[in-house]
C-alpha positions, -999 to 999 in steps of 0.1 A, spaced: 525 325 -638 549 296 -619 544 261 -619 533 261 -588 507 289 -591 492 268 -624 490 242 -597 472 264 -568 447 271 -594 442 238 -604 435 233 -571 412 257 -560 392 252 -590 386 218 -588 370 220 -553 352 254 -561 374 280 -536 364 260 -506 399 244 -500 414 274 -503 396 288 -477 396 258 -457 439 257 -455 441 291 -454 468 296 -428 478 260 -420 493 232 -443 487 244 -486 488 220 -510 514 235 -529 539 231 -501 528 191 -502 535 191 -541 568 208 -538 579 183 -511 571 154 -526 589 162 -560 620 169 -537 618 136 -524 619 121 -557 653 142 -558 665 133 -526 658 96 -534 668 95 -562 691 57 -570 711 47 -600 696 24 -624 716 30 -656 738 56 -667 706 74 -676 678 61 -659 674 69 -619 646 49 -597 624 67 -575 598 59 -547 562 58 -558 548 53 -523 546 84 -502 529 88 -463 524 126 -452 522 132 -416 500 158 -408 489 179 -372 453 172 -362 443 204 -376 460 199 -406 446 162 -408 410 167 -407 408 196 -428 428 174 -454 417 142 -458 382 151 -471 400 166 -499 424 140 -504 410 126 -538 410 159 -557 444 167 -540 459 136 -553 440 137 -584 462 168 -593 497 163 -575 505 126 -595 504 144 -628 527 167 -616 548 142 -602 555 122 -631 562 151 -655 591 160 -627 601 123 -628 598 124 -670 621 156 -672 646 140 -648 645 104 -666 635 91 -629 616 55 -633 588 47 -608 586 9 -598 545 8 -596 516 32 -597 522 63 -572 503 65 -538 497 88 -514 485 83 -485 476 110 -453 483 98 -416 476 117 -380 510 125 -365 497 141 -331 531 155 -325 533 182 -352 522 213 -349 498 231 -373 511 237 -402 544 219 -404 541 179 -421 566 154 -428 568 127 -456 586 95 -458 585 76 -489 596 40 -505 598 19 -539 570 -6 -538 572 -25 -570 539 -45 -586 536 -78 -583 515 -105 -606 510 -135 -604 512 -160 -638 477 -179 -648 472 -209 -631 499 -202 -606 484 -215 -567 464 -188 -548 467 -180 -517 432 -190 -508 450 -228 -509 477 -220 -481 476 -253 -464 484 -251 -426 521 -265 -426 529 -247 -460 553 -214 -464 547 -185 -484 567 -160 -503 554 -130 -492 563 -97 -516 549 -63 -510 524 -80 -484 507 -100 -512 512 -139 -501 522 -167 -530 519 -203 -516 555 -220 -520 544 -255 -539 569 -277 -558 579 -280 -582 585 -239 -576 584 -205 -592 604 -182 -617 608 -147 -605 614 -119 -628 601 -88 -648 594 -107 -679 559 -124 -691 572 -158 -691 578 -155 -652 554 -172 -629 561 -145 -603 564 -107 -617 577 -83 -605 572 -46 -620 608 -36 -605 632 -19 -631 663 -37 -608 650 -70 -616 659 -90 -651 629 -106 -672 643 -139 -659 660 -132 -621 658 -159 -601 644 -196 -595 627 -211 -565 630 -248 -559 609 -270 -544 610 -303 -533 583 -327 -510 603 -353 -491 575 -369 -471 563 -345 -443 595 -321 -445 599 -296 -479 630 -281 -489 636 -244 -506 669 -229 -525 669 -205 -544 694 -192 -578 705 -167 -598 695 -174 -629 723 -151 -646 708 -116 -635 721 -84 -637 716 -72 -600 721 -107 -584 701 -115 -553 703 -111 -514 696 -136 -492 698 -129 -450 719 -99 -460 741 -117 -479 749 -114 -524 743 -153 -530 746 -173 -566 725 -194 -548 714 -206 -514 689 -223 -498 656 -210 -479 638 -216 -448 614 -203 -427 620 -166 -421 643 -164 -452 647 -129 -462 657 -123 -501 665 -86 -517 659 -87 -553 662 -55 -572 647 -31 -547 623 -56 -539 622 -73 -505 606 -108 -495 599 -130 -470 597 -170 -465 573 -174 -440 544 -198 -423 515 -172 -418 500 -174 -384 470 -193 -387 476 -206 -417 
């Protein structure tokens, strides 16, 4: 028996037959598996001479047919296709940046039966103890805003990096334990941001630009790693 016929079966038994019957003809969850595990190939990037980073984010588009017989099943789906995934990313050395998701969207413009995925490398972010929250965004203050999570910019500013001892982490195998620095200062009713390498390997990206250092303002946008974030005001806020 294949791989993928283990997996079928895996399938079918967890939701007793009744899926089986229910994607009979259209969309099977096999096909979803397979394509998701060549996307891992496909997107595959260089981390190390043995270590390759893949996305661990992935939206399948699916016909209105396909969509509403699918979702209710999505759990059980997923519940079995992860597994698989990592023990194709653990036999390729391929390094996920966060937990994998998997996530099903209405695409009105396939047909039944065909689906498309598109995928990306969202990283996790924490934020250190007794760091500001964003519940204390005041209404003139920016943010550094990371995976859509927002972290108030206060002086005196923030450490970024993989390691425990930075205030911002960031689970991202492209980013060192200690990346970069965020500066702050408070001159009266004004506040000014720069930013610096703080000896990494990958450096950092700042308005499309490899910078040692440089400094920030309000719709800064800084690549770290495969991480991307924005210096913003939020509206509102």
């Amino acid at each position: 028996m294949g791989l993928f016929d283990r997996f079928e079966n895996k399938i079918e038994g967890a939701v007793s037959g009744a899926f089986a019957r229910a994607f009979k003809g259209d969309v099977q969850p096999v096909e979803i598996s397979a394509r998701l595990q060549r996307e891992l190939d496909a997107e595959a990037r260089l981390l190390s001479r043995d270590k390759r980073l893949v996305p661990n984010d992935f939206t399948v588009g699916l016909s209105r047919r396909d969509h509403d017989r699918l979702v209710p099943y999505a759990k059980t789906l997923n519940a079995e296709i992860v597994p698989e995934l990592r023990e194709h990313a653990a036999d390729r050395r391929y390094v996920f940046n966060g937990p994998i998701r998997i996530t099903y969207e209405l695409d009105e413009s396939l047909p039944t039966g065909r689906f498309t995925v598109s995928s990306t490398a969202v990283a996790d972010v924490e934020q250190a103890e007794g760091s500001a929250s964003t519940s204390m965004i005041r209404r003139s203050q920016l943010v550094l805003e990371v995976n859509g999570v927002r972290h108030p910019l206060v002086p005196p500013g923030l450490v970024i990096g993989r390691g425990s001892e930075a205030d911002l982490r960031i689970n991202d195998p492209g980013v060192s334990r200690k990346h970069a620095r965020i500066s702050i200062n408070n001159y009266g009713d004004e506040i000014s941001l720069a930013i610096e390498d703080l000896g990494s390997t990958n450096g950092i990206i700042v308005d499309g630009q490899k910078v040692r250092q440089a400094t920030l303002a309000d719709g800064s946008r800084i690549e770290i790693g495969s991480t991307r974030m924005l210096v913003h005001s939020p509206a509102g806020a």
